[in-house]
KOLVOFI-842120 format. One line per field, with one value per residue (C-alpha): residue number from 1; chain; x, y, z. Coordinates in Angstrom, 2 decimals, decimal comma, always signed. Example, Ala and Ser with C-alpha at 12.3 -4.5 7.8 and 13.67 -1.06 7.14 Angstrom:
2
pos	[1:2]
unit	[A:A]
x	[+12,30:+13,67]
y	[-4,50:-1,06]
z	[+7,80:+7,14]
This chain:
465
pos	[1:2:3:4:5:6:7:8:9:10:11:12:13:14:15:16:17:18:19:20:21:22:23:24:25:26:27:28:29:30:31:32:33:34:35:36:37:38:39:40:41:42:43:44:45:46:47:48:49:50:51:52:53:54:55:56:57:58:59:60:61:62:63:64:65:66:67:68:69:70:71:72:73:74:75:76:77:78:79:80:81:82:83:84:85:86:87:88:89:90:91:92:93:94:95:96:97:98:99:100:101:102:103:104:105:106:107:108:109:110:111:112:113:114:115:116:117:118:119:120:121:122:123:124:125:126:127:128:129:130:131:132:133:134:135:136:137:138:139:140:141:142:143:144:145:146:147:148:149:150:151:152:153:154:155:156:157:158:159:160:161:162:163:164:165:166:167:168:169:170:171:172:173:174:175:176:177:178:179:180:181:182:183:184:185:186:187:188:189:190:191:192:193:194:195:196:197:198:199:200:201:202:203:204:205:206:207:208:209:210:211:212:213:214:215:216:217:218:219:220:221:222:223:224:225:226:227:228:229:230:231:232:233:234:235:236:237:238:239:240:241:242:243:244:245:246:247:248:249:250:251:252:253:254:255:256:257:258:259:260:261:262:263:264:265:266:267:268:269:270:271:272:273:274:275:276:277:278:279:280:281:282:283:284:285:286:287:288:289:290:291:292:293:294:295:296:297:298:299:300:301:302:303:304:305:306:307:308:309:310:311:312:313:314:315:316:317:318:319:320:321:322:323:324:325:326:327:328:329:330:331:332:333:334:335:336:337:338:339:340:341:342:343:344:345:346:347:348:349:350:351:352:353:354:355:356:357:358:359:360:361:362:363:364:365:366:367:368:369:370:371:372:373:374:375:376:377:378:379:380:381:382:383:384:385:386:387:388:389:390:391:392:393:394:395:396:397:398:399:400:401:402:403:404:405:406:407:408:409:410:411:412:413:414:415:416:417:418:419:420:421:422:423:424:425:426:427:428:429:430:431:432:433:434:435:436:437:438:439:440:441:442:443:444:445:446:447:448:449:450:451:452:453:454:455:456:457:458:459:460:461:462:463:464:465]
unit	[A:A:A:A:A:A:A:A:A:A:A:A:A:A:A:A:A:A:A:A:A:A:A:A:A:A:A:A:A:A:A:A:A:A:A:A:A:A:A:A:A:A:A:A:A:A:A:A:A:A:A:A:A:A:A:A:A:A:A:A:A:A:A:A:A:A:A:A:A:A:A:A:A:A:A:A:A:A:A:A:A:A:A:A:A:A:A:A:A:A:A:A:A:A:A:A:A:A:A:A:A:A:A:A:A:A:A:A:A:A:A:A:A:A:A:A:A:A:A:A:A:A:A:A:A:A:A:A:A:A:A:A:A:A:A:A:A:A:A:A:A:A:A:A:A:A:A:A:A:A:A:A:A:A:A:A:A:A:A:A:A:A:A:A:A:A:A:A:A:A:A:A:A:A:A:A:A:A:A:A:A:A:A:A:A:A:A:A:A:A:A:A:A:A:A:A:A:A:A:A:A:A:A:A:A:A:A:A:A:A:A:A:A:A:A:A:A:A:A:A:A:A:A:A:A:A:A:A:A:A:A:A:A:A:A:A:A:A:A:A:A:A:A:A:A:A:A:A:A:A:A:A:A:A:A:A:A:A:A:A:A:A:A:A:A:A:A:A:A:A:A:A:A:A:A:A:A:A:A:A:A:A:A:A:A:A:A:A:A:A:A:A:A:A:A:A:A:A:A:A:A:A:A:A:A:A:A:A:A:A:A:A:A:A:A:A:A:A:A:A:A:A:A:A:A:A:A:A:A:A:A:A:A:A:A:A:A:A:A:A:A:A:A:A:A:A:A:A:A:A:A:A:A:A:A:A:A:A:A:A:A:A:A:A:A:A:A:A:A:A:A:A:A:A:A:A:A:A:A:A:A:A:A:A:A:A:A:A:A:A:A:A:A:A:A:A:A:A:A:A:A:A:A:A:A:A:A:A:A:A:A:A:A:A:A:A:A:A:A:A:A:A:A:A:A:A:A:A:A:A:A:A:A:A:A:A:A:A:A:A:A:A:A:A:A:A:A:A:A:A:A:A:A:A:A:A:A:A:A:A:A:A:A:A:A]
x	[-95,44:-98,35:-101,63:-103,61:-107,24:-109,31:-113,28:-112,89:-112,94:-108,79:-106,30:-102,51:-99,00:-96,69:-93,35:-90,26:-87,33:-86,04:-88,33:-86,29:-85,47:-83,34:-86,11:-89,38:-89,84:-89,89:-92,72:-96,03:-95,35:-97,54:-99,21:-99,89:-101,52:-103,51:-104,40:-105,71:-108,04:-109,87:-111,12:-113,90:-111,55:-112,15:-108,78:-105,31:-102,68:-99,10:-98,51:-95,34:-95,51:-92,99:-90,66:-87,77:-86,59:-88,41:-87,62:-89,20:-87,74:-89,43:-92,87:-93,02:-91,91:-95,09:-97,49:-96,74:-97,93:-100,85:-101,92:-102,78:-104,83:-106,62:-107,20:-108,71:-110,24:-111,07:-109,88:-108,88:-104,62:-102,26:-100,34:-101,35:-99,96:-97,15:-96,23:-95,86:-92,27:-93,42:-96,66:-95,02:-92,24:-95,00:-95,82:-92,12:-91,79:-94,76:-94,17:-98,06:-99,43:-100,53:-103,04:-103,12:-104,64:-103,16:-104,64:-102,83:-103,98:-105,11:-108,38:-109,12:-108,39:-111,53:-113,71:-113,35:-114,40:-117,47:-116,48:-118,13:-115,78:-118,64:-121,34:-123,72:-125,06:-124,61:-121,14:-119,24:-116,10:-113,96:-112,50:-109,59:-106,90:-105,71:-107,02:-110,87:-111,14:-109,63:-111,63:-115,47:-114,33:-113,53:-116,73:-118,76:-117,00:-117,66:-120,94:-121,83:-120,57:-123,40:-121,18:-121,68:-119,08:-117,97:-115,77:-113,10:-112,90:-109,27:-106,69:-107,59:-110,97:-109,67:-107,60:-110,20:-112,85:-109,84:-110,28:-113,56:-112,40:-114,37:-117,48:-115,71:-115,34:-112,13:-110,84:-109,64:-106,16:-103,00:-105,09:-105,01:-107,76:-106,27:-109,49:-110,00:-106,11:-105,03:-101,90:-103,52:-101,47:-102,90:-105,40:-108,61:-109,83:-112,89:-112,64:-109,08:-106,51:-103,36:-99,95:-97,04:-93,57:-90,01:-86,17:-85,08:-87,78:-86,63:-87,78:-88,22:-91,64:-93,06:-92,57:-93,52:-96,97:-99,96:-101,50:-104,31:-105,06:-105,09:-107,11:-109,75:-109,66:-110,48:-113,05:-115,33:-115,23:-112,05:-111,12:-108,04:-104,64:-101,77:-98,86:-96,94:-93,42:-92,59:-89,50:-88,48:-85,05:-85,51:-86,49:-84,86:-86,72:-87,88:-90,05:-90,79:-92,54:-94,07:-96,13:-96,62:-98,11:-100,33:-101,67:-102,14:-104,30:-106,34:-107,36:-110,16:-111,70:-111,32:-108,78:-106,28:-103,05:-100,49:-97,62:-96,75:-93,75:-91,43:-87,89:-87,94:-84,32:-83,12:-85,78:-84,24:-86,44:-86,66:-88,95:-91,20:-91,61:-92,53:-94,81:-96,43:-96,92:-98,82:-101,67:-99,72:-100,00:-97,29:-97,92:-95,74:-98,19:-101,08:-102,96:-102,40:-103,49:-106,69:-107,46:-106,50:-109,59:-109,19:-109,01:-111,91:-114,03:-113,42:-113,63:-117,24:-117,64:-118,10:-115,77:-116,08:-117,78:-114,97:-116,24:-114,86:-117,40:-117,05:-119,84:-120,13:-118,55:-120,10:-117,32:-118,81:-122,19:-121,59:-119,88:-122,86:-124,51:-121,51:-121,52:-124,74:-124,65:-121,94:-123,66:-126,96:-125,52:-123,42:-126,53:-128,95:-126,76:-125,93:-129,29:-131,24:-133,84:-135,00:-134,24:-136,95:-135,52:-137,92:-136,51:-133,26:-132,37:-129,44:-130,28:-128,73:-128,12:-131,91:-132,00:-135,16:-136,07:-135,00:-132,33:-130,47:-126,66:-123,92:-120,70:-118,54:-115,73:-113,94:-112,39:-110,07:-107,90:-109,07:-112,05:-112,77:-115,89:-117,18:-119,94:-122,14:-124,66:-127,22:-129,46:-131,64:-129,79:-132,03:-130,96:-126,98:-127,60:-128,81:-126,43:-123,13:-124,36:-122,12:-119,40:-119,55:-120,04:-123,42:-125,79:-125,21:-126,85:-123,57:-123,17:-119,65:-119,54:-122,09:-120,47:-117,16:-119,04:-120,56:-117,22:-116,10:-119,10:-118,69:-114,72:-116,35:-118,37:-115,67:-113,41:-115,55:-116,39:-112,81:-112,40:-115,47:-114,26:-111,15:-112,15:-113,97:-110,50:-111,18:-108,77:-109,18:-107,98:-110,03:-109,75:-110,43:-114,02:-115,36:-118,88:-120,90:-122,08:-125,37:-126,33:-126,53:-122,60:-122,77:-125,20:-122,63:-120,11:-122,56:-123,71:-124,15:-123,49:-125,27:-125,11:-126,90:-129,04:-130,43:-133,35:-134,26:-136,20:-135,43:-138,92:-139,97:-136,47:-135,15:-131,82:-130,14:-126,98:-125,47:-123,10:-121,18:-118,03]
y	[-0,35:-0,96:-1,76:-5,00:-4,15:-7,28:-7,19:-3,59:-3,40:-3,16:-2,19:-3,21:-2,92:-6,19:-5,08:-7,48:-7,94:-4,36:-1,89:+0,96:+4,80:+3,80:+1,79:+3,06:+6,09:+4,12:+2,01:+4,51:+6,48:+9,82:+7,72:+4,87:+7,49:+8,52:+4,83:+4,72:+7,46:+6,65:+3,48:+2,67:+1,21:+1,70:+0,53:+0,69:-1,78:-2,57:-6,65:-7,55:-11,00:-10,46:-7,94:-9,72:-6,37:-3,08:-0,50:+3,00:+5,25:+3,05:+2,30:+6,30:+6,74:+5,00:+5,99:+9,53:+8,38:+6,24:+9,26:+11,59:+8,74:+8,47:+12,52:+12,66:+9,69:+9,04:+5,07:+3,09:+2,63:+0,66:-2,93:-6,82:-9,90:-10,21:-12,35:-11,70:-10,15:-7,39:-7,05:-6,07:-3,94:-1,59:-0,65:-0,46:+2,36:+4,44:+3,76:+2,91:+5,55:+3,59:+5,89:+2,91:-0,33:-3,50:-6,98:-10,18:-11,36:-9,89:-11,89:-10,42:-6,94:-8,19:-9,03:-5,27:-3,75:-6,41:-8,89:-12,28:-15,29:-17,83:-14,67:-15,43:-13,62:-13,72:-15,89:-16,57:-14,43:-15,35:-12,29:-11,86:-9,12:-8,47:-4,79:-4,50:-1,31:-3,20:-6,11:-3,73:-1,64:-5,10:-6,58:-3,85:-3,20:-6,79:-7,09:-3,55:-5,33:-8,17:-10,90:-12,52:-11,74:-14,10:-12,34:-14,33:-12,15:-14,08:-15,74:-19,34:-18,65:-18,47:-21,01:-23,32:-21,70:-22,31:-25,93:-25,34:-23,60:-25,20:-23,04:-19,67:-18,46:-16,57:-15,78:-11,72:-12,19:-9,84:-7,19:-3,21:-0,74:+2,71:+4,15:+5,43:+5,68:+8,21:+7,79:+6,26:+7,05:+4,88:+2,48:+2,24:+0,21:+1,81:+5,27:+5,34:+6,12:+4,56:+5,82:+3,74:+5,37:+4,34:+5,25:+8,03:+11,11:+14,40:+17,93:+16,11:+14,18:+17,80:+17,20:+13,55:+13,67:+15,31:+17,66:+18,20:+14,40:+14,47:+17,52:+16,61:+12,85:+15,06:+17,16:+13,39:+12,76:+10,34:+10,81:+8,33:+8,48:+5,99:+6,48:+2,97:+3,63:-0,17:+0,83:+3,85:+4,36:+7,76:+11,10:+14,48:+17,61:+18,94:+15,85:+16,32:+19,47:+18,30:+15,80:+18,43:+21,05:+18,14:+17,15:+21,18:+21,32:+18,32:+19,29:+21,90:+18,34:+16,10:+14,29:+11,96:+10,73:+8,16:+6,87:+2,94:+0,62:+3,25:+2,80:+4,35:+3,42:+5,54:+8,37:+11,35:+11,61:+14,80:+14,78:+11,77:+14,45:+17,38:+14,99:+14,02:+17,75:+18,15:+15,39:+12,68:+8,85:+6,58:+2,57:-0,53:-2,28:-1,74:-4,23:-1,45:+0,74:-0,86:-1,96:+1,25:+2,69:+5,84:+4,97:+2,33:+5,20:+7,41:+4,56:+5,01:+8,87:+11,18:+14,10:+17,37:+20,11:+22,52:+26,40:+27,66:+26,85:+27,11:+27,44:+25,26:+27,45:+27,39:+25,86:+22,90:+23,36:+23,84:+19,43:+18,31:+16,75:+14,99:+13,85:+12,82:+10,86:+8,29:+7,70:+7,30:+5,29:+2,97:+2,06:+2,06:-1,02:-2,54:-2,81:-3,16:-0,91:+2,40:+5,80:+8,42:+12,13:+13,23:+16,67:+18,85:+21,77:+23,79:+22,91:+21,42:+17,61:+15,87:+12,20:+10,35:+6,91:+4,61:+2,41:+4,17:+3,90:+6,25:+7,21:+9,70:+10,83:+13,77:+15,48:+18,04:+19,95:+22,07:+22,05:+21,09:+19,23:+16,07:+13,69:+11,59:+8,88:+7,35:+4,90:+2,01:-0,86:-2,71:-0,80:-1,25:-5,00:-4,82:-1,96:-3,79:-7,98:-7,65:-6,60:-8,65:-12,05:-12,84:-11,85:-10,59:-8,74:-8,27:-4,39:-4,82:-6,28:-3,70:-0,83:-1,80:-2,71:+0,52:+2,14:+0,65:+1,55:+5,47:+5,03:+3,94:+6,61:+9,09:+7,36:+7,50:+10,84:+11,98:+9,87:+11,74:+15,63:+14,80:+14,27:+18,33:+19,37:+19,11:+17,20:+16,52:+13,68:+11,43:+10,90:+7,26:+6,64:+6,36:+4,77:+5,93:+3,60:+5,63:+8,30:+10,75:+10,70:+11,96:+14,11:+15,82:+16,21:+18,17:+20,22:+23,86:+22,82:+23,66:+21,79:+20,16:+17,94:+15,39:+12,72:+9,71:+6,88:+3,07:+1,80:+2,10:+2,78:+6,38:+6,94:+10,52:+12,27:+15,16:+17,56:+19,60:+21,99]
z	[-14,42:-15,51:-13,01:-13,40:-12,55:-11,33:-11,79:-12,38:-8,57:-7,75:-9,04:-8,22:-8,92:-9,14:-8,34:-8,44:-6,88:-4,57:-3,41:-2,11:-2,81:-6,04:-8,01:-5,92:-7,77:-11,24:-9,90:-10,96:-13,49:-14,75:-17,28:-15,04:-12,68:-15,37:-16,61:-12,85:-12,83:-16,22:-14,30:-11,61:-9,25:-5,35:-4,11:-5,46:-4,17:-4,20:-4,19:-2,34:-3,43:-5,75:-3,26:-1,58:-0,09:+0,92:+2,90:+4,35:+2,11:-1,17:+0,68:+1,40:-2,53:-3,13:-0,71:-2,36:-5,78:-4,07:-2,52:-4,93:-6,68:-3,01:-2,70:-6,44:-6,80:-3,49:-3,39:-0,90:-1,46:+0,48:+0,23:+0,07:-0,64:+2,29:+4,91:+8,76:+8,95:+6,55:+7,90:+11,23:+9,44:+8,25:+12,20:+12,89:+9,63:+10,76:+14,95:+14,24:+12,37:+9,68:+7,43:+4,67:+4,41:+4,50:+3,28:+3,44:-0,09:-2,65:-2,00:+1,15:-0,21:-3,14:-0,03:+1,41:-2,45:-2,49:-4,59:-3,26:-4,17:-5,21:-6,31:-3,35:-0,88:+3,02:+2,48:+5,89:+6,81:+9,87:+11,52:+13,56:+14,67:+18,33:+18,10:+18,85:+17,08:+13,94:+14,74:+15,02:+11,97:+9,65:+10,94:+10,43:+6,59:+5,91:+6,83:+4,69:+1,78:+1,77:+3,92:+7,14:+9,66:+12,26:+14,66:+17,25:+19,94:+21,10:+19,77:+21,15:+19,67:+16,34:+16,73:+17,44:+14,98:+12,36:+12,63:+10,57:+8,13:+5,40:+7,19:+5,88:+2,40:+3,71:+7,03:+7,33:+9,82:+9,84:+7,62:+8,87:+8,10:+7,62:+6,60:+10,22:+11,58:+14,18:+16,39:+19,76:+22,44:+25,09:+26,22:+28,45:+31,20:+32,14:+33,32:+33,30:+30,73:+30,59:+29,36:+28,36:+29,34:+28,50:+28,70:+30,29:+31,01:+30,57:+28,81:+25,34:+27,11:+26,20:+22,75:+22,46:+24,74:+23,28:+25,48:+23,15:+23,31:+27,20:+28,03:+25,25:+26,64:+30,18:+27,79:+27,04:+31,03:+32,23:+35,31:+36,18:+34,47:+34,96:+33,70:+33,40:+33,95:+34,38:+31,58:+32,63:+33,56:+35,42:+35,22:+35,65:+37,25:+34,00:+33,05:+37,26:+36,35:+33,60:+35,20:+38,04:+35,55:+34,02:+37,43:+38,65:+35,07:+35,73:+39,21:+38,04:+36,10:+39,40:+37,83:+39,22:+38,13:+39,02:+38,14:+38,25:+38,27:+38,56:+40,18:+43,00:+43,99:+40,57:+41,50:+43,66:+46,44:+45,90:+42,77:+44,05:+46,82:+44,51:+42,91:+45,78:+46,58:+43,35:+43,95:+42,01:+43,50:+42,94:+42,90:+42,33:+39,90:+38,04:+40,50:+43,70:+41,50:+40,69:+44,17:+45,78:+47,45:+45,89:+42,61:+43,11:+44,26:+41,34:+38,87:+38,12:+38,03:+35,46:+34,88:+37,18:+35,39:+34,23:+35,18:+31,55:+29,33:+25,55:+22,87:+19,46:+16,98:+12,62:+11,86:+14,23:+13,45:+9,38:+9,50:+11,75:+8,67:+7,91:+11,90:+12,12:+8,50:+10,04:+12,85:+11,46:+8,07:+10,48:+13,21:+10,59:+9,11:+12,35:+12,98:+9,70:+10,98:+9,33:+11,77:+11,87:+12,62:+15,26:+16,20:+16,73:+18,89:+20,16:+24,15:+27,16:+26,96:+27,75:+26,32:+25,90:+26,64:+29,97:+30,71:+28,40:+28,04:+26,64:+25,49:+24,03:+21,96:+21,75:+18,43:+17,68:+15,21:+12,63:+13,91:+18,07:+19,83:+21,28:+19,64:+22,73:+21,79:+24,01:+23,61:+25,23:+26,83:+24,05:+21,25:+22,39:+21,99:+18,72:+17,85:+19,17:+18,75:+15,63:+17,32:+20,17:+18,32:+19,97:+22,74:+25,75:+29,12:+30,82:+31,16:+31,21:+27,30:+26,08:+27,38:+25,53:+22,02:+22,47:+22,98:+19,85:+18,22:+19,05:+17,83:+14,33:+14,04:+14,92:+12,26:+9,36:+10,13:+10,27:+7,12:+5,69:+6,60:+5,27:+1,99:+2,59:+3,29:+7,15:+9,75:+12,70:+15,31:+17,72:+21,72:+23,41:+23,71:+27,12:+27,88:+31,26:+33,26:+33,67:+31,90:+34,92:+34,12:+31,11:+32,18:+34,92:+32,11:+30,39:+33,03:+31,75:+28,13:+25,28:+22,20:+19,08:+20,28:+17,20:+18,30:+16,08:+16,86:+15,94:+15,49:+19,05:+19,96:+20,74:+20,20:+21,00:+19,40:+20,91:+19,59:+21,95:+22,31]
């Protein structure tokens, strides 16, 4: 079939009718491939406006073909033009591991490769999606292509935003960004991770939790780890030693976990005992939790300094120019002010300026480290006011947009080393609440440390193992 390309921007297949593993493969051909790549296109789309059916087995048939356009040509590939119930099937296929992008309309998609609608400058764009990270990276792509971004933070407040509609030259809704997918396998609040649990626990949890993920989410400095087991049937002793090892490994970090909602009356005693045994606290709901004095008291820490300590490796070292470019590309546009490189040094972690704030993300597969930014309180407003929607002094706010800010970063530069044959994954980021917690994490570390200065601004990023 052959692609029609639109302002030389997109290009996009129109299938009809079935898309499934008996008429998929017929969709791209070798020659339409080829059509492809003699063009300037940046994106390359499938339109299911025409698609009554599709399945896994035909949207994997042409992801395939989509995907060698996106490794050679590097383009962004993926699907538009669908309503809700196949938006959502598309997270049901990949459990959430979506590594394409989806647009509603094939307008929207245009708005993400720069085309303006009317040909002016600084048009208004009304963002929503229920994921923040979705929500900062859409803003923040918008707003690099020459439009003005107005984010809802909630669903009421683009409900009631929608009733101006006339204001916005589109509004971005039910739209996915695969440019900086990894598999997330739980959420923050604070300094705590949590875990979502269900059915039945036994040996298999080995298989299906990434141990990687948790001791490099340790590695950028959480503390707290709740494992919601609100529907969990039960567990048998081998998923009992499981969490028992996890707990025993955590200790050396000061880590805590618990585990919440679970049924105790389904539970032998016997393991909640063994559990118990191991430094594991168990909890009815995720409001004891919370308001447990323990937990309250470890809820602002940083991570315990591990005794093991591990030095950057070439491999590290060799992508820091790749690092530091999305960092510096992404604040320098958030901002609209000009960075000055001041100095860099392998040394222990030593930020400049006062009032600063941080955070941190941790990385890992091919190659392994953790990326920490800190800045002025100042600088974090200016950094993050496009992500939060407008100003703000609350700490609270600014250490979650700058959370978000260090998740961007670590997605384009995963993006970015994939394209050098590099891949890696991402932790959660975690923010400090001061920056003599990030400090204790990086007690007897020595990394790259990069300075740059935002007009009177200094701003500090630190590469570590």
């Amino acid at each position: 079939m052959k692609p029609v390309v639109k302002k030389q921007k997109v290009a996009y297949f129109s299938p009809q009718g079935f898309l499934d593993g008996n008429n998929a493969s017929q969709l791209i051909t070798v020659q339409d491939i080829q059509a492809v790549r003699g063009s300037s296109v940046t994106m390359v789309l499938v339109s299911l406006k025409k698609v009554v059916f599709f399945n896994k087995n035909g949207v994997k048939i042409v992801l395939d073909a989509l995907t060698k356009l996106q490794q050679s040509m590097k383009v962004t590939i993926g699907f538009c033009d669908y309503d809700r119930k196949q938006y959502d099937a598309f997270f049901k296929f990949f459990e959430g591991d979506i590594s394409f992008s989806l647009f509603k309309t094939l307008e929207i998609a245009m708005l993400f490769a720069g085309v303006h609608p009317t040909g002016k400058e600084e048009e208004n764009v009304l963002i929503y999606n229920e994921d923040p990270t979705q929500r900062s990276m859409q803003a923040i792509e918008i707003f690099d292509r020459g439009f003005s971004p107005v984010v809802a933070q909630t669903l009421d407040d683009f409900t009631v935003r929608m009733e101006d509609r006339d204001k916005f030259v589109e509004v971005v809704d039910m739209t996915y960004l695969g440019l900086m997918s990894s598999r997330i396998a739980a959420k923050t609040r604070g300094n705590c991770v949590i875990y979502y649990l269900k059915g039945f626990l036994d040996g298999s949890i080995t298989e299906q939790f990434d141990v990687m993920y948790h001791q490099n989410c340790l590695k950028v400095g959480f503390q707290l780890f709740m494992f919601d087991a609100t529907r969990v049937s039960s567990l048998n002793i081998h998923a009992a030693n499981f969490f028992s090892r996890l707990s025993t490994a955590g200790a050396e970090y000061g880590a805590l976990i618990a585990i919440v909602g679970l049924d105790m009356e389904k539970t032998p005693k016997a393991f909640v005992e063994e559990l118990e045994d191991a430094g594991i606290m168990f909890f009815e709901t995720e409001t004891d939790f919370f308001t447990d004095e323990i937990v309250q008291s470890m809820s602002g820490g940083g991570a315990a300094v591990k005794k093991e300590k591990h030095k950057l490796t070439k491999q590290v070292v060799a992508r820091l120019p790749v690092l530091v470019s999305a960092t510096m590309d992404t604040l320098q546009m958030m901002t609209s002010m000009m960075a000055l490189k001041e100095g860099m040094n392998i040394q222990p972690f030593n930020p400049k300026g006062e009032d600063l704030m941080a955070s941190s993300i941790a990385f890992y597969g091919d190659i392994d480290g953790m990326i920490s930014l800190a800045m002025p309180k100042e600088l974090v407003k200016k950094s993050c006011m496009l992500l939060i929607g407008e100003e703000s002094d609350d700490e609270g706010v600014l250490a979650d947009a700058l959370s978000e800010l260090v998740n961007i970063v670590a997605g384009k530069s995963k993006t970015s080393l994939q394209e050098q044959g590099v891949n890696i994954n991402i932790t959660l980021p975690r923010s400090y609440t001061t920056i003599e917690e990030l400090e204790a994490t990086l007690e007897g570390v020595n990394g790259v440390q990069v300075d740059f200065s935002f007009e009177d601004y200094p701003f500090t990023f630190y590469l570590s193992p």
